[in-house]
N, C-alpha and C positions, 0 to 999 in steps of 0.2 A: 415451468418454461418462462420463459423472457416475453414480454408485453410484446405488440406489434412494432415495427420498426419507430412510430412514433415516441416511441420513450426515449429514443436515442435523439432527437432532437435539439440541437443548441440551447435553446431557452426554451423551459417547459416552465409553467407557473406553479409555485407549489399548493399544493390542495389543503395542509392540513396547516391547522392556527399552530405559532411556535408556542413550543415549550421552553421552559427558562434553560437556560446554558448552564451547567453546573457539574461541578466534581463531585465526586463518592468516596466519602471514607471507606468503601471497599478496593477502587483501584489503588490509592493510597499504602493499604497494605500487603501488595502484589508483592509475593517474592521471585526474584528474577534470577534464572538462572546463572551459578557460576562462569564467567568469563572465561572463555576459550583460549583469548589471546592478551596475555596479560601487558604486552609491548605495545598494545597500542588500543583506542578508544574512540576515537572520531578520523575520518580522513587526514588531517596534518596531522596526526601523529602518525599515521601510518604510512604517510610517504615518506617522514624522516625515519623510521624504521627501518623501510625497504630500501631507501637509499645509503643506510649507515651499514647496512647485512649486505649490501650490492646485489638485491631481489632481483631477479630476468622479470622484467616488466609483460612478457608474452605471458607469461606461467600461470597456468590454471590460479595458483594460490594469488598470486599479484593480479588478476584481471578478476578474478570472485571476488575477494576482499574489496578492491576499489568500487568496483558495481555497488557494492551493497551499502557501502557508506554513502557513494554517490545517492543512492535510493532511500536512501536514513535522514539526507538532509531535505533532498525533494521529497519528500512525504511529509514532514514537518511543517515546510511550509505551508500546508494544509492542515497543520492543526494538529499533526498526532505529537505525540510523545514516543520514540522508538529507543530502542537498545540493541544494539546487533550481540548476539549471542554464538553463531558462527559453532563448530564442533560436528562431529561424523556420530554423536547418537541423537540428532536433536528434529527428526524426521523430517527432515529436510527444511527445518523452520530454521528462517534467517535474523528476523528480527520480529521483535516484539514491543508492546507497548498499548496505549491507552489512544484515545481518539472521541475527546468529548464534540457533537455536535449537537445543531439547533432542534432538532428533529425525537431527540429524546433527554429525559432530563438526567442519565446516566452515563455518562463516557461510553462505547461501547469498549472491547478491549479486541486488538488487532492481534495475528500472528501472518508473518508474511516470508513469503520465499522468491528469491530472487533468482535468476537466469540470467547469468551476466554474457554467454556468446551471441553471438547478435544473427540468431540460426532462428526457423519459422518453428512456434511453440506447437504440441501435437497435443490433440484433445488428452491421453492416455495422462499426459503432465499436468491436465488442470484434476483430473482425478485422482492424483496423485496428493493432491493438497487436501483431499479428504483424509488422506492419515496422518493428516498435520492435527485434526481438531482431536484423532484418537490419542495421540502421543503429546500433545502437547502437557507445558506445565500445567500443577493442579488450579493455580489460578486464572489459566486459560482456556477452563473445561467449562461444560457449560451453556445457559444461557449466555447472549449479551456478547459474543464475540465473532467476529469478524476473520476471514481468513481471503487473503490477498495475495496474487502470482503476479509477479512485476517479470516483462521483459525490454529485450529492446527494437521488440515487432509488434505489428496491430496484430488484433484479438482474432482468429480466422473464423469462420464461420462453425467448424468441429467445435473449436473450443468454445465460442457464443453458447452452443448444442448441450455442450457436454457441462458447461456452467448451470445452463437453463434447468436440466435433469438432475439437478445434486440435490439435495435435501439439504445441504447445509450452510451456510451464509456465505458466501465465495464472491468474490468478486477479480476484473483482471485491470491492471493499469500497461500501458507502454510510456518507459522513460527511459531517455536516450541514454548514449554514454556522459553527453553533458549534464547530467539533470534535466533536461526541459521532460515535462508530465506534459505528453502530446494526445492521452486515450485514456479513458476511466470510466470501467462497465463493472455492474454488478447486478444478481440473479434476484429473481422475487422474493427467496426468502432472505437476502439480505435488505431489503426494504422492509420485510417484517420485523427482524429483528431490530430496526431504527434508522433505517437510511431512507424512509417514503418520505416523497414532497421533496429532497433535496436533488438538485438539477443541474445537469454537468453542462457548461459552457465555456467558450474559447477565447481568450483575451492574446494580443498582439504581444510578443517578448521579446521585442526589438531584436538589433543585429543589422544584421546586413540585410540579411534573406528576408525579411518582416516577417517571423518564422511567428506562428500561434502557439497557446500555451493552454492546458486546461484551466479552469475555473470553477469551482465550486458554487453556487451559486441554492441560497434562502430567502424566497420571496421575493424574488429580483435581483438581488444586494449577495456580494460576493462574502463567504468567508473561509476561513477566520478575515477579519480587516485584512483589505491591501493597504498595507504602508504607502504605497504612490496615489491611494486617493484622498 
């Protein structure tokens, strides 16, 4: 189960001494599943795609695809490495990738599934990501991995519940249709497996609205580096 509400606190101090930042010649030789959509690879190539085929921008396929790139880039900026791998046998896993933090001295390795309608997520859905870690590729089996439901609603309290009771290292993010990462929870045995001591916090992401933004936050000090500090 999930610690008492005080885990979720803005700035929490971290408890344990860092460990050195570093790569693994094991993620290294991750092999990544065959690409589903061979027209296109990051966001701009996919809207000059979609606009060159004249894609209905409502369309399941144009509002999933966009989402998940959207979430490709906003996750990055937090340090992972992803690849959207996208495809109807891939158990509902969207993208994939590495995700070195301070907290252990091994990348951990991510599999994530994205929700791109902006509908309230049902606990049945975060249990659903447990047959992400059966099905996943063989280099995502395993120790050392991470499994993440990104929508674009806060985390409801089912889904907190139904996180807290997985066995498996789960965690839930909310990010918008813009990018902005407004929510980022994860269950105790993903702290086992290398996320303990790291503490999520809210930094300002300008605009109009003076709208807040997550933060990751190691010993007080944000990472990976903010470029604006």
């Amino acid at each position: 189960m999930f610690r008492q509400p005080s885990q979720w606190r803005l700035l929490r101090r971290a408890k344990q001494s860092l460990c050195k930042y570093s790569t693994n010649a094991a993620t290294e030789d991750l092999v990544y599943p065959e690409s589903q959509s061979p027209n296109h690879h990051d966001l701009p190539s996919f809207l000059e795609y979609a606009s060159r085929i004249e894609m209905d921008s409502k369309s399941t396929t144009y509002v999933g695809t966009h989402y998940e790139y959207t979430v490709e880039n906003a996750l990055e900026r937090l340090g992972m490495s992803l690849k959207r791998i996208g495809g109807k046998s891939d158990y509902g896993i969207d993208l994939l990738g590495t995700w070195p933090v301070p907290s252990t001295p091994q990348p951990l390795k991510v599999l994530i599934q994205c929700k791109a309608f902006a509908r309230k997520i049902e606990p049945s859905q975060a249990r659903e990501l447990e047959g992400a870690f059966v099905g996943a590729p063989t280099g995502w089996r395993g120790p050392g991995v991470l499994g993440l439901l990104v929508s674009q609603k806060s985390a409801t309290v089912g889904v907190r519940e139904a996180l807290g009771r997985s066995r498996w290292p789960m965690g839930y993010v909310l990010c918008g249709a813009d990018g902005k990462i407004l929510q980022m929870l994860w269950n105790r045995r993903a702290e086992q497996e290398g996320l303990e001591g790291i503490d999520v916090g809210l930094k300002y992401a300008g605009g109009d609205r003076n709208e807040k933004e997550v933060v990751l936050l190691w010993k007080g000090s944000p990472f990976p580096g903010d470029p604006q500090d």
